[in-house]
DRENNUGU-183536 format. One line per field, with one value per atom (N, C-alpha, C, O): atom name; residue in one letter; x negated, z, y negated. Coordinates in steps of 0.02 Angstrom, whole numbers, plus 32768, in hexadecimal, padded with zeros to 4 digits. Layout:
BEGIN
name	CA/...
resn	A/...
east	X/...
up	Z/...
north	Y/...
This chain:
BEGIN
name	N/CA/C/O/N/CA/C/O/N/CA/C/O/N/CA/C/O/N/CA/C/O/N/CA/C/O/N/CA/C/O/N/CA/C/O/N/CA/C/O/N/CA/C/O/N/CA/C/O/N/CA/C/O/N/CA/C/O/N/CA/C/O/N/CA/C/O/N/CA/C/O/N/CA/C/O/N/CA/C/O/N/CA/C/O/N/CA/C/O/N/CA/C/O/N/CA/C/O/N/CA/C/O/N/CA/C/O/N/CA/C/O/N/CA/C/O/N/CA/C/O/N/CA/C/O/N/CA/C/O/N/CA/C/O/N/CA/C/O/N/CA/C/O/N/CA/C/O/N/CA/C/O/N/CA/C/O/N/CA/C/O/N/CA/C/O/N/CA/C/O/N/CA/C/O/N/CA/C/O/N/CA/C/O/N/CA/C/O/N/CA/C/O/N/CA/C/O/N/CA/C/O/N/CA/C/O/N/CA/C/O/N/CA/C/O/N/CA/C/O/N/CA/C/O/N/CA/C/O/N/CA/C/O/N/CA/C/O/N/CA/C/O/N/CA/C/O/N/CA/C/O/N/CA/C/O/N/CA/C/O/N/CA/C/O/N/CA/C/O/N/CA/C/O/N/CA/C/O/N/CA/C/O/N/CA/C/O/N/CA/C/O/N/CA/C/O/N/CA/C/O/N/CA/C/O/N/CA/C/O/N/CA/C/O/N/CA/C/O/N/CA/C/O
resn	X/X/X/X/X/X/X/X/X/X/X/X/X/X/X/X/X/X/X/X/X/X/X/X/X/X/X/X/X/X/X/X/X/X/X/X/X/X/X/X/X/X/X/X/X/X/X/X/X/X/X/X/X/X/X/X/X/X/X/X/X/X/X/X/X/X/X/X/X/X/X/X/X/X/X/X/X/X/X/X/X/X/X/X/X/X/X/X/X/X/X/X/X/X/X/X/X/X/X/X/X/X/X/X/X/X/X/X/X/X/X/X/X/X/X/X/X/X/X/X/X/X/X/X/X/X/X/X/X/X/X/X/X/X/X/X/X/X/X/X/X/X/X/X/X/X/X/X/X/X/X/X/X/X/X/X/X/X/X/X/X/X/X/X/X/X/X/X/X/X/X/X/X/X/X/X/X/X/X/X/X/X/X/X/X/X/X/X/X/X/X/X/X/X/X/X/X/X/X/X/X/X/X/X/X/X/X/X/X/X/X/X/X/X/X/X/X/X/X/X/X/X/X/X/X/X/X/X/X/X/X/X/X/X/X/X/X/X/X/X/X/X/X/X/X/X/X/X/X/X/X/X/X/X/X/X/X/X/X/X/X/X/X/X/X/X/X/X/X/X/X/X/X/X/X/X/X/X/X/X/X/X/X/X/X/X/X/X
east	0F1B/0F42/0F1D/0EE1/0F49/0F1E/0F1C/0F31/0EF0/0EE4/0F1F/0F2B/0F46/0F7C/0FA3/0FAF/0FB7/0FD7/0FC8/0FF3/0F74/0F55/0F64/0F67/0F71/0F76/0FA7/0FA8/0FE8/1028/1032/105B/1014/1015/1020/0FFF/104D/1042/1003/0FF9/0FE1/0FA0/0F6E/0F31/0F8D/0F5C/0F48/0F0C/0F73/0F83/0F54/0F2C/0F44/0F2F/0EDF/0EB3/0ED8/0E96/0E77/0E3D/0EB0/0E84/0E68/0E32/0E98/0E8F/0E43/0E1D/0E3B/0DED/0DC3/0D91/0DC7/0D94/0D8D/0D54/0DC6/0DBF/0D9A/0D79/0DB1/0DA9/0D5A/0D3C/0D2C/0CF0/0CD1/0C9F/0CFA/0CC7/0CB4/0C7E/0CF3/0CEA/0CC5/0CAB/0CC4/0C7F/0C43/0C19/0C31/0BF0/0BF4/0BBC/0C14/0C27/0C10/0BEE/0C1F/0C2D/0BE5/0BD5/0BB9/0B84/0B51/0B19/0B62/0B23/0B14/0ADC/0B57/0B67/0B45/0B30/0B4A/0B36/0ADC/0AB9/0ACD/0A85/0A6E/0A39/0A8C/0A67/0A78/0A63/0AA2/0AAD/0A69/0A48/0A5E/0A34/09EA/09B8/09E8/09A0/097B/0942/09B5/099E/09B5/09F2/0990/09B2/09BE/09BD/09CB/09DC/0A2B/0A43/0A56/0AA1/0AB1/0A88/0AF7/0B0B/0B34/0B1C/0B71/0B83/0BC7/0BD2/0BEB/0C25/0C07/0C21/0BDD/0BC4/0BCF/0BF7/0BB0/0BC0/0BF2/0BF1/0C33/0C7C/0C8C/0CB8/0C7E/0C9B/0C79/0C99/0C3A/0C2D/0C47/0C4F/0C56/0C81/0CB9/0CD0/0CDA/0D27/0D2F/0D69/0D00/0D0D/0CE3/0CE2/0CC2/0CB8/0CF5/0D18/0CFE/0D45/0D73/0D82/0D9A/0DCE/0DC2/0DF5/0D82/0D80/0D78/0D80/0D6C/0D71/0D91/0DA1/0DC5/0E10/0E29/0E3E/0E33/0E4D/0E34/0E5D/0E00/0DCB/0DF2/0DFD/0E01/0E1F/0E54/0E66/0E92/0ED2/0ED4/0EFF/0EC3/0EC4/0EB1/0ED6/0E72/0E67/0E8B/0E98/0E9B/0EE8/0F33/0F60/0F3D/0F74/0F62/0F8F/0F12/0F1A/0F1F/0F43/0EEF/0EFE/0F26/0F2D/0F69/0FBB/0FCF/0FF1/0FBC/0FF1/0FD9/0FEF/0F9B/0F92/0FB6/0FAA/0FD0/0FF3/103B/1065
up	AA49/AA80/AAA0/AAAB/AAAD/AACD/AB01/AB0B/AB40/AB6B/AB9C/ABBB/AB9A/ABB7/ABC3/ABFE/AB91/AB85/ABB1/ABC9/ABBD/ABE0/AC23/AC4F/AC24/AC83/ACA4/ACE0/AC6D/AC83/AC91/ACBE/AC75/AC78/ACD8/AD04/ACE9/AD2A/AD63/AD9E/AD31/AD41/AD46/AD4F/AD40/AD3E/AD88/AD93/ADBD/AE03/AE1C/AE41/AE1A/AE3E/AE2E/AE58/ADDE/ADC4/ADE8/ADFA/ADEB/AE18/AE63/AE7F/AE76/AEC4/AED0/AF01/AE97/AEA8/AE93/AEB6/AE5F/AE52/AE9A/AEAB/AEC2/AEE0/AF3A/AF67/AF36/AF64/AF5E/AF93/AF1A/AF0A/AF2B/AF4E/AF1B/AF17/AF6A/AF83/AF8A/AFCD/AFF9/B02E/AFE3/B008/AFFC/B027/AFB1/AFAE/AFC8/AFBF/AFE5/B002/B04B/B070/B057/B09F/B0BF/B0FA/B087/B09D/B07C/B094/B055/B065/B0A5/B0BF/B0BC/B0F3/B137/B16A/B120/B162/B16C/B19E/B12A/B11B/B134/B154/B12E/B135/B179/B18A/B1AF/B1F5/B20B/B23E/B1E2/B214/B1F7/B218/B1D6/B1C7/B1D9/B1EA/B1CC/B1FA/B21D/B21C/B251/B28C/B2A7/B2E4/B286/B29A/B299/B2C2/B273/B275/B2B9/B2DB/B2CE/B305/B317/B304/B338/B346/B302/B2E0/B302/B2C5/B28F/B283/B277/B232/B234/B20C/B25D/B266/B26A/B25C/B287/B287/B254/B239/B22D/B1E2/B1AA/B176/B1AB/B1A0/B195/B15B/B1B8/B1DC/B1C6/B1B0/B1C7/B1B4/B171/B15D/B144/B0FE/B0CA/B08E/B10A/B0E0/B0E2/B0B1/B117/B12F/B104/B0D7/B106/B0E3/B096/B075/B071/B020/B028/AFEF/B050/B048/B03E/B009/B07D/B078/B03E/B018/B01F/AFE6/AFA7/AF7F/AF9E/AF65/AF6B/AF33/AF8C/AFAE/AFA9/AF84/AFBB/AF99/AF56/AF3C/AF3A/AEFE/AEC7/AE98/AED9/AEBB/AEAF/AE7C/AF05/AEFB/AEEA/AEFA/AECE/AEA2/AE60/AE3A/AE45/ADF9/ADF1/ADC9/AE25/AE18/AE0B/ADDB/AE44/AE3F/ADF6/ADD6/ADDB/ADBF/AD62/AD31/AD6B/AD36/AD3A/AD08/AD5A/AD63/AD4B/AD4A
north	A360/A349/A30D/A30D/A2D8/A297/A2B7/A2F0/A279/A27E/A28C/A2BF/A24A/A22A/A275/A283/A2A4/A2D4/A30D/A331/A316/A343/A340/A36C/A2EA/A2DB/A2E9/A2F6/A2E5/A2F8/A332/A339/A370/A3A7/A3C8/A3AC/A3FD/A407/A412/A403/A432/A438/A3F9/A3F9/A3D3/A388/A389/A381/A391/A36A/A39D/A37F/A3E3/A408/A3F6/A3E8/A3F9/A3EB/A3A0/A396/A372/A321/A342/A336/A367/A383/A3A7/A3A2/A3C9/A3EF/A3BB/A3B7/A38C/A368/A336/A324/A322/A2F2/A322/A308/A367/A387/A38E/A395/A38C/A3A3/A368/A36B/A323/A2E8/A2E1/A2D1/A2F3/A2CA/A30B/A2FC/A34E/A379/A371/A37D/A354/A330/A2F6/A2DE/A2CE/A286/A2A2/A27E/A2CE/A2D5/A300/A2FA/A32E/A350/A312/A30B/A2F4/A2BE/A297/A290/A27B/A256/A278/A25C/A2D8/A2F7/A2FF/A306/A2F9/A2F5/A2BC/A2C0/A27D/A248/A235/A1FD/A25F/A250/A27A/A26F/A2A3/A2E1/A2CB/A2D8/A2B8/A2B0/A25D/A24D/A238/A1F7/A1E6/A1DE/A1D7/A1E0/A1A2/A1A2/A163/A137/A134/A10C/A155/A15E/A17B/A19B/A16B/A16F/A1A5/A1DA/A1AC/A1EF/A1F9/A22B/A1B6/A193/A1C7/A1FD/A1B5/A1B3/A209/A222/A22F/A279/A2A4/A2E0/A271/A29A/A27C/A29D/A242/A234/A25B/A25D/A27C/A2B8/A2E8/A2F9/A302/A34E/A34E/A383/A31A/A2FB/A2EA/A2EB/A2D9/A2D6/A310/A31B/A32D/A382/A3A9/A3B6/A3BA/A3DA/A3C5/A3ED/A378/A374/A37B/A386/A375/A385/A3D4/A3EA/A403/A454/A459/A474/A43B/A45A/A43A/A467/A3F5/A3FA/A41D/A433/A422/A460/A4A0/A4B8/A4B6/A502/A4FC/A52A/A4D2/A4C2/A4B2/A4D6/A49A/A47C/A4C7/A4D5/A4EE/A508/A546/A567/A54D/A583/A572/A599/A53D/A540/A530/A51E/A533/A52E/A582/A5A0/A5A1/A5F5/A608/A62F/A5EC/A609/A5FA/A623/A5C0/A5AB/A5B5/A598/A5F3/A601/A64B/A66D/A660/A6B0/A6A0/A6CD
């Protein structure tokens, strides 16, 4: 099976969702690491933190509960 074939598949959309939900909680706990440990970042840098951990959970956690569903 090509690639192209795999992507179309229904399961494609949920599978981009966790990968993209994975990237932006490591996006977002680096961001929180490097507010808290140097302390030259400002207060911004900390709710954009918080805000792009949060929003890749929640997509990781959606995403991952409809590949569950949608293997039943």
């Amino acid at each position: 099976m090509r690639v192209s074939q795999r992507l179309r598949s229904p399961e494609a959309g949920p599978i981009w969702g966790l990968i993209f939900g994975l990237l932006l909680t490591g996006i977002g706990g680096c961001l929180w690491c490097y507010t808290e440990f140097v302390r030259v970042a400002d207060k911004f840098d900390g709710a954009l933190a918080v805000a792009a951990l949060l929003v890749g959970l929640l997509s990781a956690f959606y995403a991952g509960r409809q590949l569950r569903h949608s293997h039943r």
